[in-house]
N, C-alpha and C positions, 0 to 999 in steps of 0.2 A: 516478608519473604518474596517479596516483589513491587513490582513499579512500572509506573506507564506516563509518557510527555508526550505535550501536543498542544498545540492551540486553534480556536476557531480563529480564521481569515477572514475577516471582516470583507465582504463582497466576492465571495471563494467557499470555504464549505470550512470541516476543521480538517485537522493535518493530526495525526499519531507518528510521534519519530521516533518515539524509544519504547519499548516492552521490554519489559525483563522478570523470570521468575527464578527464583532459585532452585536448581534442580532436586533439592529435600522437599521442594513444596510443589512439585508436578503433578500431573494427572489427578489433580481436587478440584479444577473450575475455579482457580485462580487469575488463569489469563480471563478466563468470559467473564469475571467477577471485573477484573480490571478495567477492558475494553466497554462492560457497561457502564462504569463510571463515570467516565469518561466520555462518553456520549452526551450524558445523561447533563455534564458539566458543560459540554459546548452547544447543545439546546436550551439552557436554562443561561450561556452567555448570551447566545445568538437572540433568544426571546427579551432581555436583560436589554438587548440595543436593538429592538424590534428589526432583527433580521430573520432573513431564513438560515435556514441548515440545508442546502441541498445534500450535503452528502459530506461523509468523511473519509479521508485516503490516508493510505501509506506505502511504504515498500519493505520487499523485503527479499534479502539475496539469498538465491534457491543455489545448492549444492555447486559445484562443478563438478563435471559426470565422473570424476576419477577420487572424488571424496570418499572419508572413508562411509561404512555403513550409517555409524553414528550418527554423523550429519544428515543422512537422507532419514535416518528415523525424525530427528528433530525438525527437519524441515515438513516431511508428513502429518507429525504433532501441529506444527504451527497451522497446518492445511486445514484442521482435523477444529482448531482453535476459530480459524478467520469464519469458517462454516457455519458454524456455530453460533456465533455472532451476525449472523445476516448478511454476510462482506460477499462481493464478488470477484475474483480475479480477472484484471485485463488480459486477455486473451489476443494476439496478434499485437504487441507493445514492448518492447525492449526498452526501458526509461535507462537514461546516460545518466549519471551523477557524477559529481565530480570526485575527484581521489583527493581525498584533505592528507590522508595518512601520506601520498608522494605526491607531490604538488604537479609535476610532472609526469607523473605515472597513467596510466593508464584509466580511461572513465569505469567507474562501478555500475555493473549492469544489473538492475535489479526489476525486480518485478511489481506493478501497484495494485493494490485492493484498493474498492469500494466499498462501503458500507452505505445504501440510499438510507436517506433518512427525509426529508421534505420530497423528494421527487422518488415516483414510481423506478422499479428497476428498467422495465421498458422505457423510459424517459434518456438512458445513455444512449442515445444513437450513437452509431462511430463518431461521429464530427462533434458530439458532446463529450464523448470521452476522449480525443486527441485539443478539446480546451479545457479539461480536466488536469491532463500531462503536462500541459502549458502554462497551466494555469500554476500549477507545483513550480513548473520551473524557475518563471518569474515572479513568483511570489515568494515562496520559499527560498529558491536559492540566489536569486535573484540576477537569471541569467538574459541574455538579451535575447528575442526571439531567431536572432542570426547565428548564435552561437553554436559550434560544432556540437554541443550533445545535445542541442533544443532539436536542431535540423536532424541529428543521428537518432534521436528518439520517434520523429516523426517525417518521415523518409517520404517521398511522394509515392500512393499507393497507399500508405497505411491505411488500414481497416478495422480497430478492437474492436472487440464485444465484451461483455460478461459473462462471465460463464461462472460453474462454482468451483471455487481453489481445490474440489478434491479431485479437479479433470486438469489442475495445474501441471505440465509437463516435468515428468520426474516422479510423479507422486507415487510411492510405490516401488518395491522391489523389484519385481520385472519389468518396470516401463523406463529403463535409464538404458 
């Protein structure tokens, strides 16, 4: 009734790029069932090639304010999910991805969690979490540090923190 992908990045942290539950099989601790899995599986790689685990990331695309309810309930659930899990939300970060669906289209703006896992949470200073974003970028997507959504994800100024994804903008009926 569900699924979760990702891999550790050997010299990077691990990466979760896919969740998925079946909405018959919601609100049982299914995703937290999953997401510890999974963890579980990239500390026992990272151990397996005597690395660390500093930390695991992902993203995930928060409503547009004109969505309908539904949406912003599942994106809360998901808030409600990452919490749970230990994750923090980057706070002051707009990640660029690219649009696979229009190759031309317009960059997907999404938002990234952390989950520490080898390093304290106090351990992201800003300037660890903007080569965290970087680190996604050119590892994962495998973009060049020049590239309009490396440079539009980390703008001069940028500042993230962690905070916890239930203070994620949106969260919540009244706060949209």
């Amino acid at each position: 009734h569900g699924f979760i992908n990702g891999g550790h990045v050997p010299d990077y942290g691990g990466y979760v790029s896919y969740l998925g539950v079946d909405p018959s099989a919601r609100k049982r601790g299914l995703g937290t069932l999953l997401f510890e899995s999974i963890f579980a599986a990239f500390r026992e790689d990272a151990r397996n090639s005597k690395a660390t685990l500093p930390f695991v990331v992902w993203e995930s695309c928060r409503p547009a304010w004109d969505a309908p309810q539904s949406e912003w309930n599942l994106w809360t659930a998901r808030m409600k999910t990452f919490d749970r899990v230990g994750a923090f939300w980057v706070e002051g970060l707009d990640f660029l991805s690219p649009n696979f669906m229009e190759e031309e289209g317009e960059p997907i703006v999404l938002q990234l969690f952390v989950k520490p896992i080898d390093l304290a949470a106090n351990d992201f200073t800003p300037e660890r979490l903007k080569q965290v974003a970087l680190g996604l970028q050119r590892r994962v997507y495998r973009l060049d540090e020049n590239d309009p959504l490396v440079t539009g994800t980390l703008p001069p100024g940028c500042s993230p923190r962690l905070r916890s994804p239930l203070k994620a903008e949106g969260v919540g009926v009244g706060s949209r």
